[in-house]
C-alpha positions as CSV (number, residue, x, y, z in Angstrom):
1,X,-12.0,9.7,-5.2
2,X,-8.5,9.9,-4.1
3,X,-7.0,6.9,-2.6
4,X,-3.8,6.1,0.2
5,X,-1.6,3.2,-0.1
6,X,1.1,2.6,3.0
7,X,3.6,0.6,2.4
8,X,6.7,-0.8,3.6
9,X,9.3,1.8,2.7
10,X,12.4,-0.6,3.5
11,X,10.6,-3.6,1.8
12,X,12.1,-4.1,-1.7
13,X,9.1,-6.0,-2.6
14,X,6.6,-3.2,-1.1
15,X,8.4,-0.9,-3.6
16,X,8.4,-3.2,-6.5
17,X,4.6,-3.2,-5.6
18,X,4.6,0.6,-5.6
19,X,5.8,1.2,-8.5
20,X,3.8,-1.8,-10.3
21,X,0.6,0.6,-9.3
22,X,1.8,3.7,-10.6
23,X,2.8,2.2,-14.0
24,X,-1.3,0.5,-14.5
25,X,-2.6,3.8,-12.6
26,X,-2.5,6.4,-15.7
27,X,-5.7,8.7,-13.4
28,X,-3.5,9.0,-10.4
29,X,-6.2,7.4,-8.7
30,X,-3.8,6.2,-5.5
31,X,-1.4,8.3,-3.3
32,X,1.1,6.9,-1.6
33,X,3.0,7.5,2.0
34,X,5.9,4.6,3.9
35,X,4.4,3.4,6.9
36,X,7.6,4.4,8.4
37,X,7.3,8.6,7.2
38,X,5.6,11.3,9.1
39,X,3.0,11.7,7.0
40,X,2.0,7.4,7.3
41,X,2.2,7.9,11.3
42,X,0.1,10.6,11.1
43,X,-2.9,8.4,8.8
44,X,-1.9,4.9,11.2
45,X,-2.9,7.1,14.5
46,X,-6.0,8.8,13.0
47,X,-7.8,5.2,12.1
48,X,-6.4,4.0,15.0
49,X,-4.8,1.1,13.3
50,X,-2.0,-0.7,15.3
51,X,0.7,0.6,14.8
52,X,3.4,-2.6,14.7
53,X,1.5,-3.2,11.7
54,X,3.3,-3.8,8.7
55,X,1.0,-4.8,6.3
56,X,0.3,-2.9,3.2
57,X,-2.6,-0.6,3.8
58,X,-5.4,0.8,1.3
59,X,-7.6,3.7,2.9
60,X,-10.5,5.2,0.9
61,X,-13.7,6.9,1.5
62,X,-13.0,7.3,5.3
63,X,-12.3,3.0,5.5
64,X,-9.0,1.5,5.9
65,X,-8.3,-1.8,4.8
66,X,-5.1,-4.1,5.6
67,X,-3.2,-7.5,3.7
68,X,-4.8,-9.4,0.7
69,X,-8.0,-7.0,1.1
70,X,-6.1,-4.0,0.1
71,X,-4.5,-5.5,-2.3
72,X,-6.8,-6.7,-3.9
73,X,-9.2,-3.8,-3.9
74,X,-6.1,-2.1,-5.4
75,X,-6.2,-4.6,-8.0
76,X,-9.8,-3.8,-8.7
77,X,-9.0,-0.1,-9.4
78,X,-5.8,-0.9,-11.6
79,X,-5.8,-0.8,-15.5
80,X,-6.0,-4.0,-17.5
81,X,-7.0,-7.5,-16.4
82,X,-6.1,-6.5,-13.1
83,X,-9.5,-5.6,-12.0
84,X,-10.2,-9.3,-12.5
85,X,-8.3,-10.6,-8.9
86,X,-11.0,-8.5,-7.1
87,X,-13.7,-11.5,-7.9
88,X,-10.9,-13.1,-5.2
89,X,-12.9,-10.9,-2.3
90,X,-15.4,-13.6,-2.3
91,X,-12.9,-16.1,-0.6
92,X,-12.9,-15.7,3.2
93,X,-10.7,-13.0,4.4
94,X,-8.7,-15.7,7.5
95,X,-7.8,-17.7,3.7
96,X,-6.6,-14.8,1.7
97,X,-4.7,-13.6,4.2
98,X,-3.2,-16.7,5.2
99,X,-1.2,-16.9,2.1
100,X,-1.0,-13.2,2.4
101,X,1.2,-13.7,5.6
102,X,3.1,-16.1,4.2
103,X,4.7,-13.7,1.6
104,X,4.7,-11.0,4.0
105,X,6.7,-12.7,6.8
106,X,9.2,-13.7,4.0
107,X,9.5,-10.4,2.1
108,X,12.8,-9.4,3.4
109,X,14.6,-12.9,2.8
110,X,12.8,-13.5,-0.4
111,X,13.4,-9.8,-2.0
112,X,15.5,-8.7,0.1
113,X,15.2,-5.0,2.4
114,X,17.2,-1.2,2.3
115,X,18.6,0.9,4.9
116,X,15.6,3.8,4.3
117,X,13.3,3.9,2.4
118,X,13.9,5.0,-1.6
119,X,13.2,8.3,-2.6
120,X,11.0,9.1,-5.9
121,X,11.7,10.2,-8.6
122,X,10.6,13.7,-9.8
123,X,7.9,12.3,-11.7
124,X,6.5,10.4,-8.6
125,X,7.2,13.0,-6.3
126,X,3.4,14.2,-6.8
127,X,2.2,11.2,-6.3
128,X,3.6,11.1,-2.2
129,X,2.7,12.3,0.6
130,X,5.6,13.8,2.3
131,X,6.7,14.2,5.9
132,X,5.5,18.0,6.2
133,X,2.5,17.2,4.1
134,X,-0.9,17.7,5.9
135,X,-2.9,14.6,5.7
136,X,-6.9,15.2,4.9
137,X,-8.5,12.4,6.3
């Protein structure tokens, strides 16, 4: 089952993120698309999700899911001891995502933001959805 990650392209920490995935995701089992790119419009506007919206966002098996839930159903499907932070589920949702919020309204002063968002690598490349790229929801 193939899974989307959106992301904050500009966020420094979003990438960081990003590429902590990849590196614990040897199956390829996530894509990924910026929030901000064609291709991350395109999946925001079929779900219907809000689209000033910021938050990191997980979508498999037709679901999409937003904040500490994607992450840490993300976490469940990563290599290593990762899997354990899913048991983390079982706290209430308005809890999670309150610390959540904390770190994503200080993202940018904490690790800091870019102009656009950074392009991959050719080994990554693959692993994007790009602006022209059609998007089978």
């Amino acid at each position: 089952m193939q899974r989307l990650i959106l992301f904050d392209g500009v966020c420094n920490f979003c990438d960081r993120s990003v590429q902590f995935v990849m590196k614990r995701d040897p199956e390829a089992k996530f894509t990924f698309a910026s929030l901000q790119s064609g291709a991350g419009e395109r999946v925001k506007e079929y779900y219907k999700i809000d689209p000033s919206l910021d938050s990191m966002i997980l979508v498999e098996e037709g679901t999409y899911y937003t904040k500490s839930t994607a992450a840490l159903k993300i976490c469940k499907n990563l290599k290593g001891l990762w899997k354990v932070f899913s048991v983390l589920l079982v706290i209430p949702k308005p809890i999670r995502d309150f610390f959540y919020n904390i770190v994503a309204r200080n993202r940018y002063k904490w690790f800091g933001k870019r102009e656009s968002c950074k392009l991959p690598s050719s080994e990554e490349k693959s692993r994007f959805l790009e602006e022209r790229t059609e998007v089978n929801l």
